[in-house]
C-alpha positions in Angstrom: 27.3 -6.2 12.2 24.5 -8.9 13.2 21.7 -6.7 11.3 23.6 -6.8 8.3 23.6 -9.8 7.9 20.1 -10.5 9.4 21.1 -12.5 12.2 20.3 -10.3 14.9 17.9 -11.3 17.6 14.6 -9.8 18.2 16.2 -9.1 21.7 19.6 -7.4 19.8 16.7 -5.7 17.8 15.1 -4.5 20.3 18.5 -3.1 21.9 19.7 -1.6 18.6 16.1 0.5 18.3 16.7 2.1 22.1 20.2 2.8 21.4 19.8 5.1 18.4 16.9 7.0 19.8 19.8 9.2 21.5 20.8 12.4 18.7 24.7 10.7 18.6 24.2 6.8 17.9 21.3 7.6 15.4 23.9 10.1 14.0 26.7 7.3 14.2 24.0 4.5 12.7 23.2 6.9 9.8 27.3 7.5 9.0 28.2 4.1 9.6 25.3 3.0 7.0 26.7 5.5 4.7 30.0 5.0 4.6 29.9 0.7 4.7 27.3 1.1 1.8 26.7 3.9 -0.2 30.8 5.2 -0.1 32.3 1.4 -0.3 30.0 0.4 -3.8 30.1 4.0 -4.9 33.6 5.8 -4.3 34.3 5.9 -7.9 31.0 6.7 -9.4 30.8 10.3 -10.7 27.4 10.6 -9.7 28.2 9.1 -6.1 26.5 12.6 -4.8 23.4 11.7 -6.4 23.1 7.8 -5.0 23.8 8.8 -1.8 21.1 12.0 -1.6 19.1 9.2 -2.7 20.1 6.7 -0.3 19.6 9.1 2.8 15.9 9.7 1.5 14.9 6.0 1.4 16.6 5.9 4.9 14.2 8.5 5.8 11.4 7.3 4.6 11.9 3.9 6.4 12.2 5.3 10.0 9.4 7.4 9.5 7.0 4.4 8.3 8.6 2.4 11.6 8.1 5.4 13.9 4.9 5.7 12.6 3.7 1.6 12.9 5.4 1.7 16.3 2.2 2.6 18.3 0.3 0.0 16.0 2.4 -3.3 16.3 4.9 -2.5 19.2 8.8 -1.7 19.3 10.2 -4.9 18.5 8.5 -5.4 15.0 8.7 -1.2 14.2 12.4 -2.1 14.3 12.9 -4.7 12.7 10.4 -3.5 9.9 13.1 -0.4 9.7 16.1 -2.3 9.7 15.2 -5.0 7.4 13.9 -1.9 4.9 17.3 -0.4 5.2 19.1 -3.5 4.7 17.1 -4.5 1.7 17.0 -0.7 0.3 20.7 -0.8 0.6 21.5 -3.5 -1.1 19.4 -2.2 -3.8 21.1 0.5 -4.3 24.7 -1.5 -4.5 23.3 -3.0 -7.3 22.2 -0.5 -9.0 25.7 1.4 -8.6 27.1 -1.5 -10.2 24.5 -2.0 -12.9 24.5 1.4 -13.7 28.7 0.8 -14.5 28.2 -1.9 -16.6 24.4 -0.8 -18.3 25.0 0.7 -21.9 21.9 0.1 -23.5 19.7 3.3 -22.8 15.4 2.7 -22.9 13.5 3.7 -25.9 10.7 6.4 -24.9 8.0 7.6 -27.5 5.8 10.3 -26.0 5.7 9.2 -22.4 2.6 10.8 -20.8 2.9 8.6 -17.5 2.2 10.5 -14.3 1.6 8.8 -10.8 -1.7 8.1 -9.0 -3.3 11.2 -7.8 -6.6 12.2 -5.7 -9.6 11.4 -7.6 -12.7 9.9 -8.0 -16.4 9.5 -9.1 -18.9 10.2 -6.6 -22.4 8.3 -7.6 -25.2 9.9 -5.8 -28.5 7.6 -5.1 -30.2 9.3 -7.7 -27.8 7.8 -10.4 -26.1 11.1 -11.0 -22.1 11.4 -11.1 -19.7 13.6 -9.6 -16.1 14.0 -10.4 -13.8 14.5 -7.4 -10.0 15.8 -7.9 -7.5 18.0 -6.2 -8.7 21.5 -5.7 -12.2 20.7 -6.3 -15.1 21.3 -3.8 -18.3 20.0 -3.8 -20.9 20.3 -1.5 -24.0 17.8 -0.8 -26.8 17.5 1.2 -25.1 14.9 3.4 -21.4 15.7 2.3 -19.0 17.6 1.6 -14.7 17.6 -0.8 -12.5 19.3 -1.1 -10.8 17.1 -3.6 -8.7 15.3 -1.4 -11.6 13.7 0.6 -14.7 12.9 1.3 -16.3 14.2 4.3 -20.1 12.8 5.4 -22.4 14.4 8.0 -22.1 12.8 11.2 -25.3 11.8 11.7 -27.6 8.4 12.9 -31.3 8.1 12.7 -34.0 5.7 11.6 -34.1 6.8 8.0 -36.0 4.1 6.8 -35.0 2.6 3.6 -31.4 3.8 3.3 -29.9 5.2 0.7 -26.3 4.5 -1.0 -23.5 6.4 -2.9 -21.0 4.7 -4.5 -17.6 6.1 -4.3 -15.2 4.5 -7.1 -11.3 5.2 -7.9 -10.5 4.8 -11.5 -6.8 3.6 -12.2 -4.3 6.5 -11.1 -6.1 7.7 -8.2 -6.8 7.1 -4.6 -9.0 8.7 -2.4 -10.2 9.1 1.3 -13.2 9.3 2.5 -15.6 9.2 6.3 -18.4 7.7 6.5 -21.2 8.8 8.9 -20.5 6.6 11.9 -17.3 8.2 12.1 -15.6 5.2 10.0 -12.2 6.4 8.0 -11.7 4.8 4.7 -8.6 4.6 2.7 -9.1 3.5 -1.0 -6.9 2.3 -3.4 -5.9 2.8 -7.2 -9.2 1.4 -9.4 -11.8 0.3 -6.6 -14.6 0.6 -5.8 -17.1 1.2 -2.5 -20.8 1.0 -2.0 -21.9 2.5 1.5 -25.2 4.0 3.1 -25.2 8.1 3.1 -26.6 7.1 6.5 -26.7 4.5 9.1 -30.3 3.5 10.6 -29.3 3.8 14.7 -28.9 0.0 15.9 -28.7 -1.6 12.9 -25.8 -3.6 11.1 -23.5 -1.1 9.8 -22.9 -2.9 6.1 -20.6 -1.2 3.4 -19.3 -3.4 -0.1 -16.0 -3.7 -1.3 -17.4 -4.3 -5.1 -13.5 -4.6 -6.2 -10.2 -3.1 -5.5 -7.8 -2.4 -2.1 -9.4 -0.7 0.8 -8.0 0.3 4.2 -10.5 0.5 6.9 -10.3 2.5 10.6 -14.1 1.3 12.1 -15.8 3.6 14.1 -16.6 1.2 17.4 -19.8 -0.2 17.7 -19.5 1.2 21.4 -20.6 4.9 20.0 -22.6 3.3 17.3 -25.7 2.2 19.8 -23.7 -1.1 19.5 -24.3 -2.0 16.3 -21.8 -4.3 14.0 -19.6 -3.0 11.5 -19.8 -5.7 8.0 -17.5 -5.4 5.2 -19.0 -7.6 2.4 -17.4 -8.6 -1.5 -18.8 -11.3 -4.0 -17.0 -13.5 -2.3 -16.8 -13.0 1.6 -17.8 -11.0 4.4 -15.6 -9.5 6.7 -17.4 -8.8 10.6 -16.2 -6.3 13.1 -16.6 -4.8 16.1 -14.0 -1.7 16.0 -10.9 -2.5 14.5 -8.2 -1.4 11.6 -8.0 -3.9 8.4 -6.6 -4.1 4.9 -8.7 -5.7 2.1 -7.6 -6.1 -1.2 -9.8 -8.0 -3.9 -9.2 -6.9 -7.5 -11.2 -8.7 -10.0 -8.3 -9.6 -12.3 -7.1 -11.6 -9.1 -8.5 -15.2 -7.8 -7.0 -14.3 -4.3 -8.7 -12.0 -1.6 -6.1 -11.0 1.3 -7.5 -10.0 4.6 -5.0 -8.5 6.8 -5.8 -7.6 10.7 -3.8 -4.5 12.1 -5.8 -4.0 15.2 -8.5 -5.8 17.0 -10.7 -8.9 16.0 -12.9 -9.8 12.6 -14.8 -12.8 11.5 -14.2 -13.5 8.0 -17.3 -15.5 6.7 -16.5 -17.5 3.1 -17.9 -20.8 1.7 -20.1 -21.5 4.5 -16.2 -21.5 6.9 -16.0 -18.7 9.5 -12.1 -17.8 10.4 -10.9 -15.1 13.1 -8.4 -13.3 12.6 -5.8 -11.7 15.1 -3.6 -8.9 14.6 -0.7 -9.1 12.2 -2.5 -12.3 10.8 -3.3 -12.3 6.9 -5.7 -15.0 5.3 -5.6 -15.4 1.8 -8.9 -16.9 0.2 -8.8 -18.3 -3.1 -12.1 -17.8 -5.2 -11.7 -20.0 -7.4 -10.6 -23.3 -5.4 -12.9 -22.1 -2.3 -9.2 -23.0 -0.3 -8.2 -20.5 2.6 -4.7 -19.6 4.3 -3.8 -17.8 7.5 -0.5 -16.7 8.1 1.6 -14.4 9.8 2.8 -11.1 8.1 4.5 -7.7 8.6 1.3 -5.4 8.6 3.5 -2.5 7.3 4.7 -4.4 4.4 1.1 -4.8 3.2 -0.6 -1.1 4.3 3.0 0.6 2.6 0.2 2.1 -0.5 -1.5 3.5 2.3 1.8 5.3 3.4 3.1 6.3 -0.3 5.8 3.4 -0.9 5.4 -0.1 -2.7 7.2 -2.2 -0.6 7.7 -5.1 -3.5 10.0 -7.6 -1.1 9.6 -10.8 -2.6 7.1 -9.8 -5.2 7.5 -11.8 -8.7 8.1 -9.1 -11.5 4.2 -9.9 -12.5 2.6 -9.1 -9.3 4.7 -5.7 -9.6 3.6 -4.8 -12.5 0.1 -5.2 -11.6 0.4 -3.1 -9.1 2.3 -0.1 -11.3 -0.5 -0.6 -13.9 -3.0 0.8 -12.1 -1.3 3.2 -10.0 0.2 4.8 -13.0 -2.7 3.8 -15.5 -0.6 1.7 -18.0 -0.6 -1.3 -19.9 2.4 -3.9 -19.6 3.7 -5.9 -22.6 6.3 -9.1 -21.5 8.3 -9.5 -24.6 9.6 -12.4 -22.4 7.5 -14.4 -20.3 10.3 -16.0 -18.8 11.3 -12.8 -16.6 7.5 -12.7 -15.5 8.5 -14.6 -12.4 11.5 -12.7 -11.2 11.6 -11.4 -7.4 12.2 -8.0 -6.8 13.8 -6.7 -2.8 13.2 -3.0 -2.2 10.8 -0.1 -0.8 9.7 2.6 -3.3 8.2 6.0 -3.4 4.8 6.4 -5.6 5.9 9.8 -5.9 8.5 8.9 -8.5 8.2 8.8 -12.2 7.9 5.6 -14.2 11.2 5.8 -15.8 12.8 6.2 -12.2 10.8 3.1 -10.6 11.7 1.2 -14.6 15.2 1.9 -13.8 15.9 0.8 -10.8 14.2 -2.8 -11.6 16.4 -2.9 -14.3 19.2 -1.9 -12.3 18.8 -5.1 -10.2 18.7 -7.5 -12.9 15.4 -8.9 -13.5 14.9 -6.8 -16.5 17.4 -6.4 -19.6 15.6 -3.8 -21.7 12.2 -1.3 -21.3 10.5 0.6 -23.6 7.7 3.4 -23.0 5.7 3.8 -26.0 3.0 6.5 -24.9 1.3 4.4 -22.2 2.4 1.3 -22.9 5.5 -0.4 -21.0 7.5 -3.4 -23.0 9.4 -5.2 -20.6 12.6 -7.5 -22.2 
């Protein structure tokens, strides 16, 4: 019962995980779940069938994001990143069984043409010319090549002489991959945008920009790049690596700049300070007061967009709403300010719809009323 109430050890933990890697205990642990949760808070519900389909998805979803981190940030925190998910999933789902028995006031919707993020993007050649990249498009260039999905550069380093540069940029309700001719893997965000050399001279600096948004970056090693450095820069700071896997996210409606290291070492270079980061370390600049904080953080809470969930834990109702703004490429109206500040627990998909994601914050409280006038969400 320890990890229900989150007073297991990281040693219990640790015990737990190995135990229900055998077929029968992770077929006991799933029951178990099911039936202290999901049957307990929803035996007389007439849609119980529904809540608990729904329950045994989100379970899925977070063992597959721990199985997957496992190899990344080791057993013990893989676990404990699944268990506290399904805890704090659960829970959100008890509350919205008994919201839902108690709700009576249905939202108003007027011509609701919200749709989640999908892949696109504008490809800006060096000539000034613009490209528009979406699922089931292909393009071919001289130096690249889409399919719609991604974007694929020529593998390729040689003293070019003055270098050339695309820009790559993400409007709100997209995201977009793309590899960049050292080998370097990309992952960008809803409403960014990258500026990065169509080619890398051989031994020099390998420099992209992070002009604005959320980027995830897997960096070629310097060791097959003739041992040249891999610099991420923004307005504001510039990030130094050798080989490594980091999240950046820098929006330009946001004073903050989060740095978060999942592998490896970087130099982050602000305000004439230098600070290095280790893995599972976040620092969190401040533009506007030049001040700087390190701390500790579970990496798989902060790369979740990269794995198609919005893990809000302890996000204020404000910082949530950013987020769904510009992954479903909305505006938000607070009718009360008050319920701005709110905290939200749960895990997401960013494959649901609007209403569904609306719901369920609603369902746990923060929120008495929504509306969704065309692409416009009042919050009450």
């Amino acid at each position: 019962m320890k990890y229900l109430n989150q007073s297991a050890t990281a040693h219990e933990l640790d015990l737990l995980f190995e135990w229900i890697k055998l077929p029968e205990n992770k077929k006991l642990f799933s029951e178990f779940v099911q039936m202290h949760y999901a049957i307990t808070y929803n035996m007389n519900d007439p849609d119980h069938k529904k809540t608990l389909a729904e329950l045994l998805f989100v379970i899925k979803k977070e063992k597959s994001l721990a199985y997957r981190i496992k190899n990344k940030i080791g057993y013990r925190y893989a676990a404990a990143a699944m268990i506290i998910g399904l805890i704090f999933s659960i829970y959100l789902f008890k509350d919205q069984v008994f919201h839902n028995r108690t709700a009576n006031k249905e939202p108003i919707i007027v011509n609701n043409e919200i749709n989640p993020g999908i892949n696109k993007a504008i490809l800006t050649l060096d000539n000034g010319s613009q490209l528009t990249l979406e699922k089931g498009d292909t393009l071919h260039t001289q130096n690249a090549e889409s399919n719609g999905e991604e974007l694929i550069y020529e593998a390729k380093q040689k003293n070019v002489g003055e270098v050339a540069y695309n820009y790559l940029t993400i409007p709100r309700g997209g995201y977009f991959f793309i590899k960049l001719s050292d080998g370097t893997k990309i992952w960008l965000n809803s409403d960014s945008k990258l500026k990065y050399p169509v080619s890398f001279n051989k031994g020099e600096t390998r420099k992209v920009e992070l002009v604005y948004g959320e980027a995830f970056f897997d960096v070629s090693p310097s060791t097959i790049n003739g041992d040249s450095k891999f610099v991420v820069i923004n307005e504001s700071q510039e990030i130094v690596v050798m080989g490594t896997e980091f999240n950046v996210k820098a929006y330009e409606d946001e004073s903050n700049i989060y740095t978060t290291l999942v592998e490896g070492k970087v130099s982050v270079n602000f305000s004439n300070s230098q600070q290095i980061l280790i893995p599972n370390q976040q620092l969190n600049y401040d533009v506007e007061t030049k001040k700087s904080l390190i701390k500790k953080v579970d990496v798989s809470n902060e790369i979740s967009w990269k794995e198609g969930l919005f893990n809000f834990n302890g996000k204020s109702l404000r910082e949530i709403m950013k987020v769904l703004s510009r992954w479903y490429d909305i505006d938000v109206v607070f009718e009360n300010e008050q319920i701005s500040d709110e905290e939200f627990v749960g895990s997401l998909s960013k494959d649901q719809n609007i209403e569904d994601i609306l719901s369920s914050i609603k369902n746990f409280g923060i929120i008495k009323e929504y509306k969704i006038i065309e692409k416009t969400i009042i919050l009450k």
